[in-house]
MIDOSE-1310 file (N, C-alpha, C; in nm, 2 decimals, decimal comma, always signed):
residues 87
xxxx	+9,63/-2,95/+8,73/+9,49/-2,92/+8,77/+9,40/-3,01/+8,68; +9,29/-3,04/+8,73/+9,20/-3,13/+8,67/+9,06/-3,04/+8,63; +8,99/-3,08/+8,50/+8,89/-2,99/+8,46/+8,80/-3,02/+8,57; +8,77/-3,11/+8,67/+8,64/-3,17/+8,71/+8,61/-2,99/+8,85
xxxx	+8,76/-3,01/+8,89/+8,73/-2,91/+8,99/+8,87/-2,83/+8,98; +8,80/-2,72/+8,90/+8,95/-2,61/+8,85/+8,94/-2,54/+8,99; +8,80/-2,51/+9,08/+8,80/-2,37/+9,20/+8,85/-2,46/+9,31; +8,90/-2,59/+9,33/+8,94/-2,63/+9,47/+9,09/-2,63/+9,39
xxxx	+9,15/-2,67/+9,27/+9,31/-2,67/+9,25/+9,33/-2,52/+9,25; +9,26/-2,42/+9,24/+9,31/-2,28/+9,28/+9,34/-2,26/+9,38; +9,22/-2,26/+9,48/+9,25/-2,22/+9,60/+9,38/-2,33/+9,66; +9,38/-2,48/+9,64/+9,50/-2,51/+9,65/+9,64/-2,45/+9,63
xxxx	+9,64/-2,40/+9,48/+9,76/-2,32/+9,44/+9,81/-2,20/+9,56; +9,64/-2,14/+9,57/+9,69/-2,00/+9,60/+9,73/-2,00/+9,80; +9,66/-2,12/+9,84/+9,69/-2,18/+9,99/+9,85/-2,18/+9,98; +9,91/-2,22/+9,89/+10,01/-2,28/+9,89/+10,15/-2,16/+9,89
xxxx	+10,10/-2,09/+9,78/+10,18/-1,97/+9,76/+10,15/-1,89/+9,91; +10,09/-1,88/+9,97/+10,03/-1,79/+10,09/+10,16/-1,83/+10,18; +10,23/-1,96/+10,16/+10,24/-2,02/+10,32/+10,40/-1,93/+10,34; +10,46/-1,92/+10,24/+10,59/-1,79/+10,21/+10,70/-1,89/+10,28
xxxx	+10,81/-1,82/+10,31/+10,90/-1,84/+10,39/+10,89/-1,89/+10,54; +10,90/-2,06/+10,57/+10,93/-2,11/+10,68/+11,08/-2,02/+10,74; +11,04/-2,00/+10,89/+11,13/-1,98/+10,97/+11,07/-1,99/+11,07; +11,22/-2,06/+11,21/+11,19/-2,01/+11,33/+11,17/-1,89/+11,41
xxxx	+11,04/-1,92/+11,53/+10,99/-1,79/+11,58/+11,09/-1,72/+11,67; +11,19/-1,78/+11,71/+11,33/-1,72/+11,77/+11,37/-1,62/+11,69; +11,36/-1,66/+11,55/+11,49/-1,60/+11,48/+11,44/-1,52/+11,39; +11,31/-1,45/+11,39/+11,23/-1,37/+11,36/+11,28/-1,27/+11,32
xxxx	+11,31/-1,15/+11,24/+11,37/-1,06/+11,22/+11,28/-0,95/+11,14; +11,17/-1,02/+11,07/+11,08/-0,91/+11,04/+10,98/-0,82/+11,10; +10,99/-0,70/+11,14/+10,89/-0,69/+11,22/+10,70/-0,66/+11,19; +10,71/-0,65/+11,03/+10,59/-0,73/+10,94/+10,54/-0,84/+10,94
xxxx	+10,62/-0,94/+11,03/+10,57/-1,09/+10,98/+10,45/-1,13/+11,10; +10,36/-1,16/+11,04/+10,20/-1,14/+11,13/+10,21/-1,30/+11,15; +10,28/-1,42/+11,16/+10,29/-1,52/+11,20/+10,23/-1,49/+11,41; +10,14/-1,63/+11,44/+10,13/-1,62/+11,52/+10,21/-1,61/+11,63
xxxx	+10,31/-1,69/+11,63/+10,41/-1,79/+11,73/+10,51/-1,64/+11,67; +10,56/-1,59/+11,63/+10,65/-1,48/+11,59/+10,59/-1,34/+11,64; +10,44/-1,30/+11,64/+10,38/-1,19/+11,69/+10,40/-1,24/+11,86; +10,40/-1,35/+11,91/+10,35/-1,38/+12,05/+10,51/-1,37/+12,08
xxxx	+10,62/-1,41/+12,05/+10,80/-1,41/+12,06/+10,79/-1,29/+12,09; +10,78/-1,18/+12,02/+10,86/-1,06/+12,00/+10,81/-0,96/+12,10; +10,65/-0,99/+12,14/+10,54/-0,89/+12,24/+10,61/-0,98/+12,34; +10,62/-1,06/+12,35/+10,64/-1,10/+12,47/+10,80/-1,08/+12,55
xxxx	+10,88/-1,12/+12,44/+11,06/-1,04/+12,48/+11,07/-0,92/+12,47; +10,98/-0,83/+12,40/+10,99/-0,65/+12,42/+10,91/-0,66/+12,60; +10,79/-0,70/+12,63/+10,76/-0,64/+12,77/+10,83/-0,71/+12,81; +10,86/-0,80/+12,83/+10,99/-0,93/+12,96/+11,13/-0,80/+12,96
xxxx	+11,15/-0,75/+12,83/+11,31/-0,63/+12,83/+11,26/-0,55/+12,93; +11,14/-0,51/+12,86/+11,09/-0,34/+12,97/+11,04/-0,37/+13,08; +11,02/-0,48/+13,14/+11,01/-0,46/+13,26/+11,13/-0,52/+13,35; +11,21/-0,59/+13,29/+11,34/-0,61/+13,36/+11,45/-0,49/+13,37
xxxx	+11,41/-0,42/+13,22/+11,48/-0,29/+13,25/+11,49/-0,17/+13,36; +11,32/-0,17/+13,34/+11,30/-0,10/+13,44/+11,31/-0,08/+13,61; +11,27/-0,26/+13,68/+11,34/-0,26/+13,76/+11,46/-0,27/+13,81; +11,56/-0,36/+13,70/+11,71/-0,32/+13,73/+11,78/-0,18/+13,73
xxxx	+11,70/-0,13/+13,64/+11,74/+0,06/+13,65/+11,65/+0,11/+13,83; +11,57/+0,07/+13,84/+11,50/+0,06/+14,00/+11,64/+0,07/+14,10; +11,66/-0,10/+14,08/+11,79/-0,17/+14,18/+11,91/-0,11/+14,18; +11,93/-0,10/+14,06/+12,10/+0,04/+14,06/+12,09/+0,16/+14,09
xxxx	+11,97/+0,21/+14,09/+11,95/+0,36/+14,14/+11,99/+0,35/+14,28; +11,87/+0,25/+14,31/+11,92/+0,26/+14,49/+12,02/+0,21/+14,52; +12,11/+0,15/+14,46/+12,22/+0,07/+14,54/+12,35/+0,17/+14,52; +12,31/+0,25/+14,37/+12,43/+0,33/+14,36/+12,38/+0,50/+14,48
xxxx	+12,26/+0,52/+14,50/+12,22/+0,60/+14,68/+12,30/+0,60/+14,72; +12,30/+0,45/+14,81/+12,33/+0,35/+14,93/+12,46/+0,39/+14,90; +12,57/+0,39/+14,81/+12,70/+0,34/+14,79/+12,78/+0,51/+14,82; +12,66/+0,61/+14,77/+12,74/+0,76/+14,79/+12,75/+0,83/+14,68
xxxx	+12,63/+0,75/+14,62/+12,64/+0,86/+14,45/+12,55/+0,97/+14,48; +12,51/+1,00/+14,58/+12,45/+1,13/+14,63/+12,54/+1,23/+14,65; +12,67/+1,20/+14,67/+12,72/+1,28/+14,75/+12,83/+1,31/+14,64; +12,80/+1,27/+14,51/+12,90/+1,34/+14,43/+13,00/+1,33/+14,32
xxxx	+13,01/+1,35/+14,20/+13,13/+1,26/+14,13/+13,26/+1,26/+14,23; +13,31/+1,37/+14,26/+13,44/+1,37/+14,31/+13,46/+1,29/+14,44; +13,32/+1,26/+14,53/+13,36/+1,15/+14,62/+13,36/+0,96/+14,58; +13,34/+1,01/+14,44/+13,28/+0,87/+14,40/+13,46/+0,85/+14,31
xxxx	+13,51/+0,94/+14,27/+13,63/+0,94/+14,17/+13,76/+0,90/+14,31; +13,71/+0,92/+14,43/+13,82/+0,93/+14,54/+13,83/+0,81/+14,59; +13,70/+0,72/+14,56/+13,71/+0,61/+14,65/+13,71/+0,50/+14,45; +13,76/+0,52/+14,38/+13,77/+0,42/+14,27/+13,89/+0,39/+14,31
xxxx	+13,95/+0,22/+14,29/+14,02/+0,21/+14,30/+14,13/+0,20/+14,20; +14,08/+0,23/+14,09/+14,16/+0,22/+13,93/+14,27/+0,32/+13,94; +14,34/+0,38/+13,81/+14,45/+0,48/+13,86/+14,39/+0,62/+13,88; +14,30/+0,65/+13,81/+14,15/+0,79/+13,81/+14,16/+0,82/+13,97
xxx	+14,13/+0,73/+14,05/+14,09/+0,72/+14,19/+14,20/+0,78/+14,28; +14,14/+0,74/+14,42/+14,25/+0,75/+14,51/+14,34/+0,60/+14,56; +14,29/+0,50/+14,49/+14,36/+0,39/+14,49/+14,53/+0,36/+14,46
């Protein structure tokens, strides 16, 4: 630090200490870390999950309908083909 200007080598120091631990925003694992690119990763793959979730839980409902899961475990254990089944 130089005497001429001690309050700009501070705030340098203290810019410096701030910047913490580099990491990528993939590989994120804190869920305190207020990083921009890391806050926008994590909001963005939690709704992208829930709403993929939700529709593919949509698409299996109806396809397991369609297939005769209405009508029952035991008509569903009769037509498996494994050794459980009637295969």
């Amino acid at each position: 630090m130089t005497g001429k200007r001690p309050q700009a080598d501070r705030l340098f120091i203290a810019r410096a200490n701030r910047k913490g631990e580099k990491h990528e925003y993939q590989n994120c694992k804190g869920d305190d870390c207020k990083r921009s690119a890391c806050v926008a990763y994590k909001t963005g793959w939690r709704e992208g999950y829930q709403i993929g979730f939700a529709e593919g839980y949509d698409a299996g409902y109806g396809a397991g309908r369609q297939a005769g899961y209405g009508e029952g475990f035991d008509a569903g254990l009769r037509s498996c083909p494994g050794p459980h089944g009637g295969g």
